[in-house]
Every structure is written in structure tokens, then in C-alpha cells.
N, C-alpha and C positions, 0 to 999 in steps of 0.2 A: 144349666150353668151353675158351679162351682164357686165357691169364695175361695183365695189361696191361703195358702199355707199360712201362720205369724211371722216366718222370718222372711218371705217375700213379700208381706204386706207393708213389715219394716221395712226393707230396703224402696219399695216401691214407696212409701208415703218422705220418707229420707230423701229420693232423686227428684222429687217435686216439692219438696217444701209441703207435705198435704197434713193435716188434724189425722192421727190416731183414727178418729173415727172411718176415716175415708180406707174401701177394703178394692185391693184389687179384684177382678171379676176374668180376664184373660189379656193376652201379650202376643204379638202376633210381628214374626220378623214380616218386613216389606222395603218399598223404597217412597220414599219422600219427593214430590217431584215439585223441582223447580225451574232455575235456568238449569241447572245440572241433576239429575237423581241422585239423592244422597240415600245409602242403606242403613237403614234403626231397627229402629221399632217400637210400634202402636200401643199401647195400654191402655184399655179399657178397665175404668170403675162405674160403680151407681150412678157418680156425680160427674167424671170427666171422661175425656178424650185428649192423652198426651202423646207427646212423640220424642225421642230420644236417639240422641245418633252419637258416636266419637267416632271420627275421620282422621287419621294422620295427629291423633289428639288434642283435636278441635272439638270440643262439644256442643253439641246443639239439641237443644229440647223445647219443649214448648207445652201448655195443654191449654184448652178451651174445654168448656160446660156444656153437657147436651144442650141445655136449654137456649144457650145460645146460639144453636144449630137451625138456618130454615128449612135446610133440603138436602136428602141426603139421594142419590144416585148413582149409579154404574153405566159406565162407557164401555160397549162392546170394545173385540180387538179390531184393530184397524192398522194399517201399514205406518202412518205416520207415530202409531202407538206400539209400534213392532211386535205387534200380535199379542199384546196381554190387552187386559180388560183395566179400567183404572177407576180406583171409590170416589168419588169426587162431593163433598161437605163443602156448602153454603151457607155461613154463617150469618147471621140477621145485622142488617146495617147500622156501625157502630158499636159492635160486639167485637171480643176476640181481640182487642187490641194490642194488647201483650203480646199477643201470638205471630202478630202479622208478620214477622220474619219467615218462618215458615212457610207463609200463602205464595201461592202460584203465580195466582194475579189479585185485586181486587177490582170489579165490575164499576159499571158508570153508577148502580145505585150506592157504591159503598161498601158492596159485603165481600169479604176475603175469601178466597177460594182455594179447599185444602185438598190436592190431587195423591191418593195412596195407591202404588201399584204393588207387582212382582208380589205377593203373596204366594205361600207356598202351598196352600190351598184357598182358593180365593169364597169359594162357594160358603164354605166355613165362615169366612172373616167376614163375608159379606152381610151374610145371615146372622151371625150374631149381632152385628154394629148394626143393623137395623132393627132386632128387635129390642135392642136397648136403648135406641131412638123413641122406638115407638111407646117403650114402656115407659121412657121419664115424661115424652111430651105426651099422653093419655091421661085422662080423666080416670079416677080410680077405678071407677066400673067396668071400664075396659079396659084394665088392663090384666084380670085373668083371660080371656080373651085373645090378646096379643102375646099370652106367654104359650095359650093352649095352641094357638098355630105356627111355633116355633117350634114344640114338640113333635107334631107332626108334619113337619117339612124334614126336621134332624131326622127323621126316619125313613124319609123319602130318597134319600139322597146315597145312593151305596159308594159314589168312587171318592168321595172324600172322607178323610175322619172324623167323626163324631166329635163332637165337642167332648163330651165325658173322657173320650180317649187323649184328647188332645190336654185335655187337662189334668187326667194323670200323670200322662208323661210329664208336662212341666211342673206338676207338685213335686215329683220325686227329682228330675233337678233343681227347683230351688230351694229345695231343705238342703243340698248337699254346696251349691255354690251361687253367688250372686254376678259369673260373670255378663251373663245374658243384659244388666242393666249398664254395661259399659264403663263399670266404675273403677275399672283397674287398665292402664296403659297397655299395648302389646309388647312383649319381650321380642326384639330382635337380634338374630344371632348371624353369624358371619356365615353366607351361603359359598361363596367363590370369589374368586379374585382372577386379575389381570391385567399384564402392563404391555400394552399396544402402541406400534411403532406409525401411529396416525394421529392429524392434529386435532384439536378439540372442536372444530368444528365441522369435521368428518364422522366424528364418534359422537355429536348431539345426530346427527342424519338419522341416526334411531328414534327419536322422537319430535322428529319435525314436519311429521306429515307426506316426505315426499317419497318420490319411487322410490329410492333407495330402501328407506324404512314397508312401504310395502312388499318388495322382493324380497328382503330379511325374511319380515315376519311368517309370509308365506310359505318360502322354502323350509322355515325353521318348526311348523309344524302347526301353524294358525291361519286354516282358510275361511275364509269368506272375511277376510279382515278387513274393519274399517273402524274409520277413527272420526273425530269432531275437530274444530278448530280448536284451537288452544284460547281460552277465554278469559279474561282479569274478571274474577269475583271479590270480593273484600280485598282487593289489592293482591289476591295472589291467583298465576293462572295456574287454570286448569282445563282438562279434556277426559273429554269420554272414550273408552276402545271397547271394541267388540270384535271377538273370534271366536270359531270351533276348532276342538279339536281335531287333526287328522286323525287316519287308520292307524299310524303308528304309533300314536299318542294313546289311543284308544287303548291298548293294551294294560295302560295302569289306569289311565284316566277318562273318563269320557261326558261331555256335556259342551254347552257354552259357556264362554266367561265374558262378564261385564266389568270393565275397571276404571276407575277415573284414576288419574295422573295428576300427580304436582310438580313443577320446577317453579329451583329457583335457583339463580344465578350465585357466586360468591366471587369477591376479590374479580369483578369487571369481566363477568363473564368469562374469567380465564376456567375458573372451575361450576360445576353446575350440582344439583342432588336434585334427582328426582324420585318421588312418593307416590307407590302404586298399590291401591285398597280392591283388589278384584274379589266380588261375589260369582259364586256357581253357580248354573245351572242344569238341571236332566243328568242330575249325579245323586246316587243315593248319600241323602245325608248332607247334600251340598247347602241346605238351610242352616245349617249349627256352623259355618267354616266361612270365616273373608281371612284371605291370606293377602299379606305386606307382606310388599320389596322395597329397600331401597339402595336406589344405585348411587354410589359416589365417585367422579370422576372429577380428578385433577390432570390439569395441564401441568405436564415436568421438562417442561420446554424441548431442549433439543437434547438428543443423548450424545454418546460418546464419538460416533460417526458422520452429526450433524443432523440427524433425523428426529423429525416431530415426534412425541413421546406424552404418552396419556394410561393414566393409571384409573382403573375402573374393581370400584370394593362393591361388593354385593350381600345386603342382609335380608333375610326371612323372617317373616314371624306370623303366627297363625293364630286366632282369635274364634273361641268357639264359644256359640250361642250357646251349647247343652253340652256336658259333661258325658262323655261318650266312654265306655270301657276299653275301648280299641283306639283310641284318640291319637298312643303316639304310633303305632302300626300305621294311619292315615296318616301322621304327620311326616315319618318318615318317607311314606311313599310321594305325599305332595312335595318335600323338599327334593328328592332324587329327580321330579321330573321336571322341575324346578331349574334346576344346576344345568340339566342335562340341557334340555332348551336354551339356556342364555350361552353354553359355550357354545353350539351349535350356530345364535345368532355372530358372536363376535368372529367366529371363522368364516361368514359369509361377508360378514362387513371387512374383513382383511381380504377377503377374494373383490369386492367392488373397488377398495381405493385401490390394489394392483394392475386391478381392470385400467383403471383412468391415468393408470402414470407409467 
């Protein structure tokens, strides 16, 4: 294990309020689990355990003290866990208070419960945040000891990355940019546009959950789709989606995509925006990439003929964990299939309201 760079240490001890003294040690993208997964990411120093996320640029961070950690373990994959493994940190009753925003749940004795999944190599994150568990709550004597069987587990292990690897690469991106800690907004830029001769509560049927919005999404290039209920968190709702890409998709892109959604209503629900932060997955590189949409649709009442009329503006933007040489080659390829998909969904949605009328 590695101390970073000075000018990630700066920025890391900046995004937490930390002492100079305090030196990052590794940063590991993942998701945050609550009522909803929110995607960050983890930093690990000597002294802490923090978490950082910007959603729709909402910030959320947090950190607690190993020392105030009582139990650190791992939950196999399981179906109700959609097949990842998740870190789960049990903090000592009456600790971590700050933090409790963050926690999962807290237990009947008191102590907060911090669930970290989606790691891009789990084995990795695992193994280190455990031996730097092990190393702060250990008595001095042993803790050569616990660092000697770190070393030899890191070598035991061939399908994940080596910590040393893993910490090259993020030396040489955080000498060069700090966007990894969330501290700059996404740049959104105008994907496509459209003005559709259906009413506006024909044109939400994309994000309401019902058949309609499942026959869209499917025909349009996202099977095995499924979505959550639409939930009030801090006063604004949200939902989770989950799809693969088909075989034709696959041609530029291929993996699954996890996305939560936001709406919100304007001017009495005549017009609506909603905010869509999808992470990738089983895409090379899909760890460094969450790509935002957002859609704007206004109701423009009736048009010239008498017919309902709704205008729908669509913008893109893309946020990279690691400064990639190929970045806008990727970028342009995610916007192309991007554009392509969502015309594809509005011509199916103009094929159902002709269906019904």
C-alpha cells in the first residue's frame, strides 16, 4: 500500500475538511447502499473511512474513524442482492454520528450500518479495508503481522489487480486532474430534440412504470428491463432502472446499465424534467464513466389542427472518474447510441398512442 501523490492528498484532505497531516492511502469507485444505491466513492486513509458521491449535483459525503468501526464483513452474492457481494461496517454504539446519513439501517443496540457494494474489483477493496481495520485496531506487536499477511494474500490472488497496480494508475490520474473527487458539476450539452403530437400525460407513460413504458424500452433496445417504484426521498422522487443491452446495441456497446431517475414536476404538472445518472457495467472502462441525461418536456397545448402537442429537449453529459486518452472517441461513441435509442423510443411511443386512437 502506497501514500498518494501531494496534489491528491490536497484535494482529498480539502473534500473532508481533514489536518495536512491526514495522507490518503487508496479510493475505490463503488455504490453506497441505502433506500436507493447512490454511486461515489470510498477513501481510505490511516485515520478514516469516507464516502463521497454528486448525484444530479447533490452532494453527499460522509467519513467515520476505523476506530470507531466494530465489525467489518462481507455478504456473499445473493438474488435479493442481484448477484454482487456487499462490505458491510458496523460501527460501535454511539459512534459515527455525523455520519449517520449515510447508514443503511441502525440495529436495536444502536450501531449504524454502512453497506458498500458494485466494486470494480471487490477482492481488492475488500482486502485492503480489512487490513487497515486490522492494522489501526491491533496492538503494535501485531501489527507487522497483519501487514505480513496482506502481502501474501496480494499475491495469491491473480484475477484481480494488485494494489501497486491499482495505485499507479490512480497516481498518474490524480497528478493530472481531480475530477474523480466530484468537485466540478457535469457539463451538459444538447443531445436531440422533438415536438410530438401527444399529450403530456401520454409522453410521462415513459416513466411511469407501466406496459407501455416496458414495450418502449424493450423494443428499443433494453431487455431484461426492470424498474422500482418511484420513491419520495428528501422530498424528491426517485427510482431505480436496470437493463442489458441487446445484440444490436452490442455492436458499439455492450454491458448492463444501472440508473436512478429523478422527476420533477413544473407549472402543475403541465411540464415535467427528469434526471437520469446511469453507471455501467461488463464494459471495458465502464468504472471511469456515469453518463446524465436530462429530458425536458413541455406541454404546448393544442397546435394548429387542435391536437395535443409536447415538446421533449434532451441533454447529455458524461463524467469520468480517470482521465482516459480516448475519452472523447468513447464520448462520442456513448452520445451516438445515446440519440439513437431515444429516437427509436419516441417512434414507438407515437406507434402506441395511434394504436389507442
Amino acid at each position: 500500500i502506497k501514500l498518494r501523490s501531494p496534489q491528491t492528498n490536497s484535494a482529498f484532505q480539502k473534500l473532508f475538511g481533514l489536518p495536512p497531516e491526514e495522507f490518503l492511502i487508496n479510493n475505490f469507485t463503488c455504490h453506497l447502499k441505502r433506500k436507493m444505491p447512490l454511486q461515489g466513492r470510498l477513501f481510505l486513509s490511516t485515520r478514516i473511512v469516507g464516502f463521497h458521491a454528486d448525484l444530479f449535483g447533490r452532494k453527499t459525503h460522509f467519513f467515520f474513524l476505523w476506530e470507531d468501526i466494530e465489525d467489518i464483513h462481507a455478504t456473499p452474492p445473493t438474488l435479493s442482492s442481484m448477484g454482487i457481494p456487499i462490505i458491510i461496517m458496523i460501527l460501535r454504539p454511539g459512534r459515527g454520528f455525523d455520519a449517520r446519513h449515510g447508514a443503511k439501517k441502525q440495529d436495536a443496540e444502536g450501531r449504524l450500518n454502512f453497506h458498500f457494494h458494485s466494486f470494480v474489483s471487490f477482492n481488492v477493496a475488500k482486502r485492503t479495508i480489512m487490513t487497515l481495520w486490522k492494522t489501526r485496531a491491533s496492538i503494535p506487536e501485531q501489527k507487522d503481522a497483519v501487514e505480513e499477511e496482506y502481502e501474501v494474500q496480494s499475491g495469491d490472488d491473480d484475477d484481480d489487480e494488485s494494489c501497486e497496480d491499482l495505485d499507479a494508475k490512480s497516481i498518474q490520474t490524480d497528478e493530472t486532474t481531480t475530477d474523480f473527487l466530484g468537485a466540478d458539476d457535469v457539463t451538459m450539452s444538447p443531445l436531440c430534440s422533438f415536438t410530438v403530437s401527444l399529450p403530456m400525460t401520454f409522453l410521462m407513460e415513459l416513466f411511469n412504470g407501466g406496459d407501455i413504458e416496458q414495450r418502449v424500452m424493450e423494443k428499443s433496445g433494453c431487455i431484461d428491463y426492470t424498474h422500482g417504484e418511484w420513491q419520495q426521498i428528501d422530498g424528491i422522487h426517485q427510482r431505480q432502472v436496470h437493463y442489458t443491452f441487446d445484440k444490436l446495441m452490442r455492436k458499439r456497446c455492450q454491458g448492463q446499465v444501472t440508473s436512478i431517475q429523478q422527476k420533477t414536476p413544473i407549472s402543475d404538472a403541465r411540464s415535467w424534467i427528469i434526471q437520469e445518472a446511469s453507471s455501467l457495467r461488463r464494459i471495458p472502462l465502464s468504472e471511469c464513466i456515469t453518463v446524465h441525461l436530462r429530458y425536458e418536456m413541455e406541454d404546448l397545448a393544442s397546435n394548429s389542427v387542435g391536437r395535443c402537442c409536447c415538446s421533449m429537449k434532451v441533454k447529455l453529459g458524461i463524467s469520468w472518474v480517470k482521465h482516459l486518452s480516448h475519452y472523447k472517441k468513447m464520448g462520442k461513441r456513448i452520445k451516438s447510441m445515446m440519440k439513437k435509442r431515444i429516437k427509436v423510443m419516441m417512434r414507438l411511443l407515437e406507434k402506441e398512442f395511434a394504436s389507442r386512437t
